[in-house]
VOGU-3710 file (C-alpha; in Angstrom, 3 decimals, decimal comma):
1> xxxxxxxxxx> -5,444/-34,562/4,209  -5,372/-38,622/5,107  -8,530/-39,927/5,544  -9,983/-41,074/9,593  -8,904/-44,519/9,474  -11,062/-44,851/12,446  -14,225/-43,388/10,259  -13,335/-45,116/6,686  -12,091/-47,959/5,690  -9,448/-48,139/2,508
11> xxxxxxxxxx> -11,614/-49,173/-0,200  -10,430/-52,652/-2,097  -9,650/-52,170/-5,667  -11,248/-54,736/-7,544  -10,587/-55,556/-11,458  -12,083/-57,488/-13,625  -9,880/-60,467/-15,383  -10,595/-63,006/-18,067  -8,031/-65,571/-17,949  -4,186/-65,997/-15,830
21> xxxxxxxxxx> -2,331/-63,428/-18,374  -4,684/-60,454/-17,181  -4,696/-61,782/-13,483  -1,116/-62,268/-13,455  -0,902/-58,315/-14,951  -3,019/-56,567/-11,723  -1,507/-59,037/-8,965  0,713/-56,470/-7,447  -1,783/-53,705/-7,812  -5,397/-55,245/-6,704
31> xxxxxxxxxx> -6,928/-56,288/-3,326  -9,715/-58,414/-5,763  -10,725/-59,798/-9,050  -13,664/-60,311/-11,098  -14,264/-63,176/-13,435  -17,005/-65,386/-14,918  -17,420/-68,374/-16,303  -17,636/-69,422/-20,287  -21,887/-69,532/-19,782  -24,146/-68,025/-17,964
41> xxxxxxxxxx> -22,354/-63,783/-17,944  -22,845/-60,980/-19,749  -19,318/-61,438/-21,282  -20,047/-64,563/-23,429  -16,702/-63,811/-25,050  -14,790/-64,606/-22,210  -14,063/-68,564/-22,648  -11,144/-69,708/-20,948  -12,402/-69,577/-17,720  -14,344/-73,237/-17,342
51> xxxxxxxxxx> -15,655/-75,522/-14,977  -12,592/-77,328/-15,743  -10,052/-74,736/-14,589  -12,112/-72,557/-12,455  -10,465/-74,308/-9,281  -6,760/-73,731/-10,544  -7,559/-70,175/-11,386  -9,067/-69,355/-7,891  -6,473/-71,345/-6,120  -3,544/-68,748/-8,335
61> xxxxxxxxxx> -5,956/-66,051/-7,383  -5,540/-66,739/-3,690  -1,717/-67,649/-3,930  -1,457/-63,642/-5,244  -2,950/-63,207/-1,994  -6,443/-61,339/-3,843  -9,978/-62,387/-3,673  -12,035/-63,687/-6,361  -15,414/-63,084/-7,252  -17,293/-64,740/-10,015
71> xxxxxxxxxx> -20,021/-63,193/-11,967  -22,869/-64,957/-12,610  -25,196/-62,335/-14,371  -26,789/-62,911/-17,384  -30,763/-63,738/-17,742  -31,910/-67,362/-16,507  -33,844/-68,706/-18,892  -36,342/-71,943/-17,439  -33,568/-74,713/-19,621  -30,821/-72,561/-17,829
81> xxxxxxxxxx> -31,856/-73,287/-13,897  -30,262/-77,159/-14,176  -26,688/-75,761/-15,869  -27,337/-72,236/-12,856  -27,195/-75,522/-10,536  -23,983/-76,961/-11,714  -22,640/-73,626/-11,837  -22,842/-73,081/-8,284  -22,008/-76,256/-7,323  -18,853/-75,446/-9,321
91> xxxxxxxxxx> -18,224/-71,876/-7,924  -18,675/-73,441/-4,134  -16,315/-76,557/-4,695  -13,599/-74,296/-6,560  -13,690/-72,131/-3,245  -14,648/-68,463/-4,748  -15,117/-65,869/-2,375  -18,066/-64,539/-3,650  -20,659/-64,569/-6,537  -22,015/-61,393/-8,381
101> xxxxxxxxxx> -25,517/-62,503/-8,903  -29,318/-60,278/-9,355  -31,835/-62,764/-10,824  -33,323/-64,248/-7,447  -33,462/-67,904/-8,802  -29,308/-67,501/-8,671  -29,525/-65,834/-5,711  -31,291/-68,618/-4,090  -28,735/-71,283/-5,776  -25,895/-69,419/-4,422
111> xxxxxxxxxx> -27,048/-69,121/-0,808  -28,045/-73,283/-1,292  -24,519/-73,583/-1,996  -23,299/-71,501/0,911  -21,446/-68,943/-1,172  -21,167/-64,977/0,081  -23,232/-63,474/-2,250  -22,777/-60,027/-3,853  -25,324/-58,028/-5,687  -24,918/-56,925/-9,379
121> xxxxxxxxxx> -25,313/-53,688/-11,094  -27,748/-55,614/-12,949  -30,192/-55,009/-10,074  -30,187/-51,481/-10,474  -29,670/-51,134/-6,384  -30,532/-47,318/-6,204  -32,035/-46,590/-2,618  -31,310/-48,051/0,980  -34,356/-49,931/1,460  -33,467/-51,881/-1,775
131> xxxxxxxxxx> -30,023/-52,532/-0,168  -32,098/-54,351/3,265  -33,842/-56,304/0,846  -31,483/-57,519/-0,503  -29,580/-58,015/3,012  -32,642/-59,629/4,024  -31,975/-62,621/1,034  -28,595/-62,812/2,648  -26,439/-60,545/0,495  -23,120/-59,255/1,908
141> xxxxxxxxxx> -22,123/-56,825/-0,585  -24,212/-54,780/-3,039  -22,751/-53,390/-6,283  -25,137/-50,031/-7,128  -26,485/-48,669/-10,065  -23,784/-46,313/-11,888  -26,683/-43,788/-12,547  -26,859/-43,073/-8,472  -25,101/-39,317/-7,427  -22,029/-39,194/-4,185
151> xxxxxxxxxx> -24,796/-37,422/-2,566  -27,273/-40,314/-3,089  -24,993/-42,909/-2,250  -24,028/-41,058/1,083  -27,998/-41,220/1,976  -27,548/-44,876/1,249  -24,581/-45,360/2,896  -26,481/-43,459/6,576  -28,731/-46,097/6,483  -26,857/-49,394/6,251
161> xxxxxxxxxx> -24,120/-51,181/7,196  -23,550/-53,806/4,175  -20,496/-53,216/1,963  -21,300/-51,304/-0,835  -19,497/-51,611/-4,547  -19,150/-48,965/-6,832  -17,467/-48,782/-10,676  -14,952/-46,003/-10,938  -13,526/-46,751/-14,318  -14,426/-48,393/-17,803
171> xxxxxxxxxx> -17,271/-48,452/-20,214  -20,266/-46,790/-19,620  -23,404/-48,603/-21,019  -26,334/-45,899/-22,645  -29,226/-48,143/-21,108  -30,041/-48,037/-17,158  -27,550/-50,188/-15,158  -26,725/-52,066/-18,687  -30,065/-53,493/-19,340  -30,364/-52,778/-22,713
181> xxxxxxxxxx> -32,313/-54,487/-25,714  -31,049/-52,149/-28,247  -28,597/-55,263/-29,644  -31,239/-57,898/-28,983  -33,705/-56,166/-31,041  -31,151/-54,670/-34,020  -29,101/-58,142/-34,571  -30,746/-60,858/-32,516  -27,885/-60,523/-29,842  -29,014/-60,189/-25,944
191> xxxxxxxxxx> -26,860/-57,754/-24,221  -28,435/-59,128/-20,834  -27,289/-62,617/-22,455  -23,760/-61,652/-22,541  -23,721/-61,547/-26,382  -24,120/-57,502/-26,770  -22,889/-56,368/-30,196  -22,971/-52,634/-28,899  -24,717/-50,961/-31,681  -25,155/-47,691/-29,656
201> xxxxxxxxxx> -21,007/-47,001/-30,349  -21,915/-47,402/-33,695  -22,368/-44,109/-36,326  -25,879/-42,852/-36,475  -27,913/-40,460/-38,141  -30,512/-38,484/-36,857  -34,072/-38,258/-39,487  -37,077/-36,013/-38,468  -40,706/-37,112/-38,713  -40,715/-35,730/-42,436
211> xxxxxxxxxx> -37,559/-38,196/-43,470  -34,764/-35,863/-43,592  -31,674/-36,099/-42,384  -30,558/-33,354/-39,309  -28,057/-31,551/-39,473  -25,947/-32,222/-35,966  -22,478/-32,114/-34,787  -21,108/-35,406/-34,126  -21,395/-39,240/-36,153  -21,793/-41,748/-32,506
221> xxxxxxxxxx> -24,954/-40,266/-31,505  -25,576/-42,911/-28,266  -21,680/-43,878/-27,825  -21,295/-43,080/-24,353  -17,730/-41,749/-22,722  -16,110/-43,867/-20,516  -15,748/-43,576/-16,619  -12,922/-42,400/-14,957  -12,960/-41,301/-11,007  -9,242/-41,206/-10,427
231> xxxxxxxxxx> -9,332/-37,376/-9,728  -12,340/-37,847/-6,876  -10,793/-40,962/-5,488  -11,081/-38,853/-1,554  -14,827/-38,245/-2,754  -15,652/-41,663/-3,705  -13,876/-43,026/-0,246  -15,271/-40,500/2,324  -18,643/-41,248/0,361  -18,727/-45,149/2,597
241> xxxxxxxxxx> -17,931/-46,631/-0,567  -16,050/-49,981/0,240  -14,969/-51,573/-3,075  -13,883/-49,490/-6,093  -15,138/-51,684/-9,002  -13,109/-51,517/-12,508  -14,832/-52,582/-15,367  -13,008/-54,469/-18,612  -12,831/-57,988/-17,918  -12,482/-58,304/-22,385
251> xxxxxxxxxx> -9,511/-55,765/-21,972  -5,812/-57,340/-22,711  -3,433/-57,471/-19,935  -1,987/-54,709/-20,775  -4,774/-52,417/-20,258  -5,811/-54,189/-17,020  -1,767/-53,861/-15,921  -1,821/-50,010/-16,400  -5,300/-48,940/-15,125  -5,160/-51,002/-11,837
261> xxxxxxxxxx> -1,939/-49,778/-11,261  -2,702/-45,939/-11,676  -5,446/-46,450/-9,228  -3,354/-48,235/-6,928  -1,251/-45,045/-7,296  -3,889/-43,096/-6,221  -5,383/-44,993/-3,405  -1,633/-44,967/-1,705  -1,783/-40,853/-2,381  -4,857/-40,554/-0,874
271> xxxxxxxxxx> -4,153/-43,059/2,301  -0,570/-41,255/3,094  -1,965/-37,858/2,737  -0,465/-36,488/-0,463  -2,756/-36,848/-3,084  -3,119/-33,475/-5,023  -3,457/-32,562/-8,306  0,225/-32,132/-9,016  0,533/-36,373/-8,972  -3,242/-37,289/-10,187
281> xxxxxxxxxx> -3,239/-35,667/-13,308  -0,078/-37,616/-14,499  -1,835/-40,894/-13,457  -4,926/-40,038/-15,862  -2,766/-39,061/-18,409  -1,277/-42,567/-18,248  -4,954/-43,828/-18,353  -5,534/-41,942/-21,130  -2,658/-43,808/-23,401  -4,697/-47,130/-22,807
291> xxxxxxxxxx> -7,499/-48,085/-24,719  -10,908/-45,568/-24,131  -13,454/-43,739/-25,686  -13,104/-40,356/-23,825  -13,616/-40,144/-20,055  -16,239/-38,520/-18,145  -17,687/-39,254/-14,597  -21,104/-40,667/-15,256  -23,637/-40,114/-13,190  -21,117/-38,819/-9,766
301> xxxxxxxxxx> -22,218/-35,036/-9,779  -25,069/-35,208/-11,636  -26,595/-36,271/-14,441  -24,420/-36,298/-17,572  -24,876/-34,110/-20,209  -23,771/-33,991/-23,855  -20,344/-33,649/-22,932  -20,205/-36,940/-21,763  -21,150/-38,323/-25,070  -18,400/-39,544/-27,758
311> xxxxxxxxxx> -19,714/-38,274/-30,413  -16,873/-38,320/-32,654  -14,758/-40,921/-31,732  -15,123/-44,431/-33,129  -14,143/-46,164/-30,476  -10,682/-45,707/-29,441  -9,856/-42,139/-28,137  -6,262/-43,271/-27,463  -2,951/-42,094/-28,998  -1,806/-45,535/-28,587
321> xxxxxxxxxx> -3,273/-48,262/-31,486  -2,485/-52,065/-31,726  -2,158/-53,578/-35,067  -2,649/-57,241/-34,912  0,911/-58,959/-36,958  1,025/-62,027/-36,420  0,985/-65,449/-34,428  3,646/-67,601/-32,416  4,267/-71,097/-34,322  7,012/-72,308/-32,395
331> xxxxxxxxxx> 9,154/-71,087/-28,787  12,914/-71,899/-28,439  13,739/-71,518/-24,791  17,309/-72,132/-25,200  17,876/-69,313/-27,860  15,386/-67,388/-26,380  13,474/-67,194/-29,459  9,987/-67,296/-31,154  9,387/-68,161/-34,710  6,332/-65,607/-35,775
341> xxxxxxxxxx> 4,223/-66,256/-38,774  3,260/-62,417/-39,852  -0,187/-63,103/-40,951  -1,182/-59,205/-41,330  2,126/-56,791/-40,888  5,245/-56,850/-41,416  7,670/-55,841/-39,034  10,925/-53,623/-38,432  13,426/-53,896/-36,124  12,890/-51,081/-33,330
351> xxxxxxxxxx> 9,073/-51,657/-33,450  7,452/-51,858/-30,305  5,844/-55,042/-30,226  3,537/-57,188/-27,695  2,926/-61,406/-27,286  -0,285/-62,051/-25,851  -2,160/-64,998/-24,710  -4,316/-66,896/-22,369  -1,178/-66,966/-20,412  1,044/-65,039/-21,690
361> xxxxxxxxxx> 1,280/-61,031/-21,763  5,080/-59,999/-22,673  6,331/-56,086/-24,381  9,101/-55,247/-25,706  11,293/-53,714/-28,416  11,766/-55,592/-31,883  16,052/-56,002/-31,409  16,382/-58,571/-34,471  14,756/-60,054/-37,232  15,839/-63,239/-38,442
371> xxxxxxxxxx> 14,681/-64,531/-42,244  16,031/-67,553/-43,709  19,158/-67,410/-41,543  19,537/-63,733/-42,613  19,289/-61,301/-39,891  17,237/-58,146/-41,503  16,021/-54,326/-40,419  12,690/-55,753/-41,615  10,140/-57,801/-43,221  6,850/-57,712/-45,029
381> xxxxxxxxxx> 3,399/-59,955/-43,940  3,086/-63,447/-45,170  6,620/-64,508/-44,089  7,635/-66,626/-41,117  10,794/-65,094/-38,937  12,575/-65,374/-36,055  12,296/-62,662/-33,462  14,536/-63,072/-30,232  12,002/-62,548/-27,099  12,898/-61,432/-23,073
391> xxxxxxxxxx> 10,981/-64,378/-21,600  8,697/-67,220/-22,724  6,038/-67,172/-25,078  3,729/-70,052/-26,238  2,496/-71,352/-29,689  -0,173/-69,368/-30,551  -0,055/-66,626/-28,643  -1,049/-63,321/-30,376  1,538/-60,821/-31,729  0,864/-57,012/-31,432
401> xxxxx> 2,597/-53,873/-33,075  2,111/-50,768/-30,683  2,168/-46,951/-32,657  1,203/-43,865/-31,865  -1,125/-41,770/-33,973
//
C-alpha cells in the first residue's frame, strides 16, 4: 500500500560523504549529503574537505542537484570559539545549506552567519518540548537521539511541525547519542573531539570482584551491531520522519555507492506501492556484502537486547574483505594504463581489484599484467607493473584486492 502523499511527505535520503570520490558514488541515489570540515567534527580523520575547497565541493554538490549539510559537532573548547568563527564564516560564504550543530556557542555562530541550522544527535533531542527549544534558537531541522522508540518519535512528531532527522543505517555507538569518554579516558583520544579510537569494538574480558576471569559466550563484550531499517522503511515514513540519515562519512565509495542505492531501492518500492518482502530482503542481502558488524535495529521497537551485540565478530561481519596491494605511481591516458607499485600483495590476472582516491573510486577485473614488458598471469608484492584500467586513475590513488571469505 503507497503511502497518503497528501499525509506524508517522501523522506530525503541523506548520506554522509568525505571527499568528491564518495559524493560522486551516491549522486544518482541521494536527495542530500553530509560532510564536515578537517577541524572542529567528530570525524577528525576526514581531511580533504578544507576551508580551501569547501566552496568547490558544495558548488559539485549542488550541480548533482543534492543538498549539503556540514557538520560542525565536536566539543568547543574556549581557544576553539575564534577558529568556530571562521568556520562559519566559511560554511556561509561557500553557500551550504545547512549546519549540523548542538553546542549553543555554534549554534549562536551559525544563526550570526545566517545559515539554516540543524540539530545534532549530539544533543540527545528525545522529547517534543526539547524539539521547541530548540525551534525557539531558530533550528529548522532536528536530528534525534537513536535511543528514541517509532512510538516515541510519533508522540514527538503530534506535537511539532519542524523536520525531524532520523539514522536508519550504520554504526551504532554503545554510549547515549555517541557521547562517550570510554576512548578519552583509555588512550587520551576524545570521541566527542572527533578522535575516537573505539575501544568498545575491541575484545574484552569480563573479571568478578574476586579477580577471576567469567566464563561468557562471546570476545567484543560492548561492540555494538550496526543499524539497518531497510525492512521498516513504511514504519519509519508513516512515523513523520522527514530525513532518513545514513551514517559512514569514513566509509570508501564503494560502500557509500551500494548502501544509498539499496535504500533508494526501497524508498521507490515503498512510494509506488510494491514494497514487500519478496524485493527487500534481496536489497539487505546486498547491504550485507558491504562492510558491517552485524545489523540490528537499535533502539526502533524497543530497547536492544543481547542480540544486538557483536559479540563475536571483530569488526567486519562481511563475506566481502579488501586487502590493501598497492599504490598508483604513474596514469597513461593514451594506453589506458596505470603503473602500480604492489607495496603489500601481489596480484593475478582475474582478481577483482579496486583504485581509490580522494577523487577517484574505479572496480574492475585484473585483464593483464604487464612486468618488464612481459605480459604475466601474475606477480608477487614489491614489484612495479602495468595494469590496463577502464577509466582514469591518479598518482597515488589506493589499490584494493576484493575476496570473499
Amino acid at each position: 500500500m503507497s503511502p497518503d502523499k497528501n499525509e506524508w511527505k517522501i523522506p530525503e535520503l541523506v548520506m554522509g560523504v568525505r571527499n568528491m570520490a564518495s559524493l560522486t558514488a551516491c549522486k544518482d541515489h541521494a536527495d542530500a549529503v553530509y560532510f564536515s570540515l578537517d577541524r572542529l567534527s567528530l570525524r577528525s580523520r576526514a581531511q580533504e574537505i578544507t576551508s580551501e575547497n569547501l566552496g568547490e565541493f558544495v558548488e559539485n554538490i549542488h550541480k548533482y542537484g543534492l543538498k549539503g549539510y556540514m557538520a560542525v559537532n565536536s566539543v568547543i573548547y574556549p581557544n576553539e570559539l575564534l577558529e568556530l568563527s571562521d568556520v562559519m564564516e566559511t560554511a556561509a560564504s561557500a553557500g551550504v545549506d545547512a549546519v549540523i550543530v548542538w553546542d549553543p556557542a555554534a549554534i549562536m555562530k551559525a544563526a550570526a552567519n545566517d545559515l539554516k541550522i540543524h540539530i545534532s544527535t549530539q544533543a540527545n533531542v528525545s522529547n517534543q518540548e526539547t524539539v521547541r527549544f530548540y525551534e525557539s534558537m531558530g533550528a529548522s531541522r532536528v536530528v534525534l537521539a537513536r535511543e528514541l522508540s517509532l512510538e516515541q518519535i510519533r508522540d514527538i512528531r503530534e506535537d511539532t511541525d519542524l523536520e525531524l532527522e532520523a539514522f536508519v543505517h550504520g554504526a551504532m555507538c554503545q554510549a547515549v547519542s555517541g557521547r562517550c569518554y570510554l576512548s578519552a579516558y583509555l588512550l587520551g583520544k576524545s570521541g566527542n573531539c572527533g578522535e575516537c579510537s573505539q575501544p568498545c569494538r575491541w575484545e574484552w574480558s569480563l573479571h568478578s570482584d574476586s579477580g577471576k576471569k567469567v566464563d561468557i559466550e562471546g570476545k567484543y563484550l560492548i561492540s555494538a551491531k550496526d543499524l539497518c531499517m531497510i525492512e521498516h522503511i513504511p514504519e519509519l515514513a508513516r512515523a513523520g520522519i522527514n530525513s532518513f540519515k545514513v551514517e559512514g562519512r569514513l566509509r570508501n565509495p564503494g560502500y557509500t555507492s551500494s548502501v544509498s542505492r539499496c535504500y533508494r531501492q526501497a524508498l521507490d518500492f515503498f512510494i509506488d506501492g510494491i514494497y514487500n518482502k519478496s524485493n527487500i530482503v534481496p536489497l539487505k542481502e546486498k547491504l550485507a556484502l558491504e562492510y558491517n558488524r552485524g545489523f540490528s535495529t537499535g533502539f526502533y521497537f524497543g530497547h536492544p537486547g543481547p542480540d544486538s551485540l557483536a559479540y563475536d565478530s571483530n569488526m567486519n561481519a562481511s563475506p566481502i574483505k579488501r586487502e590493501a596491494v598497492g599504490v598508483v605511481t604513474n596514469y597513461y591516458p593514451k594506453m589506458s594504463a596505470a603503473a602500480v607499485k604492489l607495496l603489500e600483495k601481489g596480484l593475478n590476472v582475474g582478481d577483482h581489484i579496486i583504485f581509490e582516491g580522494s577523487t577517484t573510486y574505479l572496480e574492475q577485473e585484473v585483464t593483464s599484467i604487464v612486468y618488464e614488458d612481459e605480459n604475466v598471469n601474475s606477480i608477487e608484492n614489491g614489484n612495479e607493473i602495468g595494469l590496463k584500467v577502464e577509466d582514469i586513475v591518479r598518482k597515488n590513488d589506493r589499490v584494493f584486492r576484493i575476496n570473499k571469505d
